[in-house]
C-alpha positions as CSV (number, residue, x, y, z in Angstrom):
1,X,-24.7,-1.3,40.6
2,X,-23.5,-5.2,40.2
3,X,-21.0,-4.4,37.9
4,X,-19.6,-1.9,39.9
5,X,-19.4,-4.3,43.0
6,X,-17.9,-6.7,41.3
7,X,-14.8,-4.5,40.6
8,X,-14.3,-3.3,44.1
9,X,-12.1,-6.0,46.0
10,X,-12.3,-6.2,50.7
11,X,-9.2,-6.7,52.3
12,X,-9.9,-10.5,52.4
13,X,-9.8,-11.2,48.5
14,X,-13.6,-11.4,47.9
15,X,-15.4,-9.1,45.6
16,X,-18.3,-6.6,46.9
17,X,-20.9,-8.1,45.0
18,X,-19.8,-11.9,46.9
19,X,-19.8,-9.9,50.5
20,X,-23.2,-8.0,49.6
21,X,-25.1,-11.5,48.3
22,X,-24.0,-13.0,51.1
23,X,-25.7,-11.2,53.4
24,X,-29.8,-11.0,54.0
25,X,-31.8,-9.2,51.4
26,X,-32.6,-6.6,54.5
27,X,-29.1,-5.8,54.5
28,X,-27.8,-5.6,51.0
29,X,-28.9,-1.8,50.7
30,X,-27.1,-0.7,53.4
31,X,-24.1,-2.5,53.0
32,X,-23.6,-1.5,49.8
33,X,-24.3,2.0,50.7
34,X,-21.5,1.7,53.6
35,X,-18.8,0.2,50.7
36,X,-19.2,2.9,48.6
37,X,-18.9,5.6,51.5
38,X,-16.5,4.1,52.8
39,X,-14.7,3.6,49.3
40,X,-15.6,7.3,49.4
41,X,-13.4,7.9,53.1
42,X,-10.5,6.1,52.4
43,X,-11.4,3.6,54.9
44,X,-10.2,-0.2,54.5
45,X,-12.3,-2.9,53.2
46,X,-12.9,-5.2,55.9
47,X,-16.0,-6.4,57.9
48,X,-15.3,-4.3,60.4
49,X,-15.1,-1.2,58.8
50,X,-18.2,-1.7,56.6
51,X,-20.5,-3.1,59.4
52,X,-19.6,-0.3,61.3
53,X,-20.3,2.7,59.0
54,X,-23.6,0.4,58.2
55,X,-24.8,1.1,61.8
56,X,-24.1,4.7,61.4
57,X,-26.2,5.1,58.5
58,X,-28.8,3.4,60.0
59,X,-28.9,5.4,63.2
60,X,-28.4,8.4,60.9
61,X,-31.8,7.4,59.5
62,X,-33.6,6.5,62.3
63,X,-32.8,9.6,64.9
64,X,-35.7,12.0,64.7
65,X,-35.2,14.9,62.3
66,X,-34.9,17.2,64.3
67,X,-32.0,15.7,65.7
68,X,-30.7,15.2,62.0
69,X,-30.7,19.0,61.7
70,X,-28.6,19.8,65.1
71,X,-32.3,20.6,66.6
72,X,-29.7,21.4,70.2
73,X,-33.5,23.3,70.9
74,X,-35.2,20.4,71.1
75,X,-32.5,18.5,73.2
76,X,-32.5,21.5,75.4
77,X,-35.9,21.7,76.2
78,X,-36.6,18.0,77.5
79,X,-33.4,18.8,79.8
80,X,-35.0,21.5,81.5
81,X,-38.0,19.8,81.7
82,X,-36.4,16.9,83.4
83,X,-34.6,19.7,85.7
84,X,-37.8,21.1,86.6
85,X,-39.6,18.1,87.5
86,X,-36.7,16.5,89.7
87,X,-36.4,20.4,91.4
88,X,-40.2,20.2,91.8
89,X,-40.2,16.4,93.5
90,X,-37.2,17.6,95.8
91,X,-39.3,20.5,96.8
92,X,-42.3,18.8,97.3
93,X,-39.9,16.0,99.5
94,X,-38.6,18.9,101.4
95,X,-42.3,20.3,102.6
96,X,-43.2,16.8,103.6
């Protein structure tokens, strides 16, 4: 995996492997994840661009997996609950 960071070039003349160590160990993993996917998109090399598909990875992996899977089910469900209990507050306001 060095080696191949170490070919790969950012916009700003350092290599992959220098932007990688530089960063925390927590991060390295991701970040190199994010170069090659976005080596992968066609997207520049820059900070910007890499720190950015990082996040989405991240929230990628941290949304529930049902969410992950389009579970639109699951979304729908805690919108009609909320519906139902705001409907059943106003109704109980309006006896009052």
């Amino acid at each position: 995996m060095e080696e191949k960071l170490s070919t790969i070039y950012l916009r700003d003349g350092r290599n992959a492997l220098q932007y990688v160590m530089s960063l925390s160990e927590k991060y390295r993993q991701i970040a190199t994840e994010a170069i090659f996917e976005c080596l992968r998109l066609g997207y520049p090399l820059n900070n910007m661009e890499i720190t950015g598909k990082a996040r989405q990875m991240q929230r990628k992996r941290n949304a529930p997996l049902s969410i992950q899977l389009g579970g639109v089910e699951i979304i729908q469900k805690k919108i009609k609950r909320t519906s139902s209990s705001f409907s059943s507050s106003a109704f109980k306001a309006s006896k009052a």
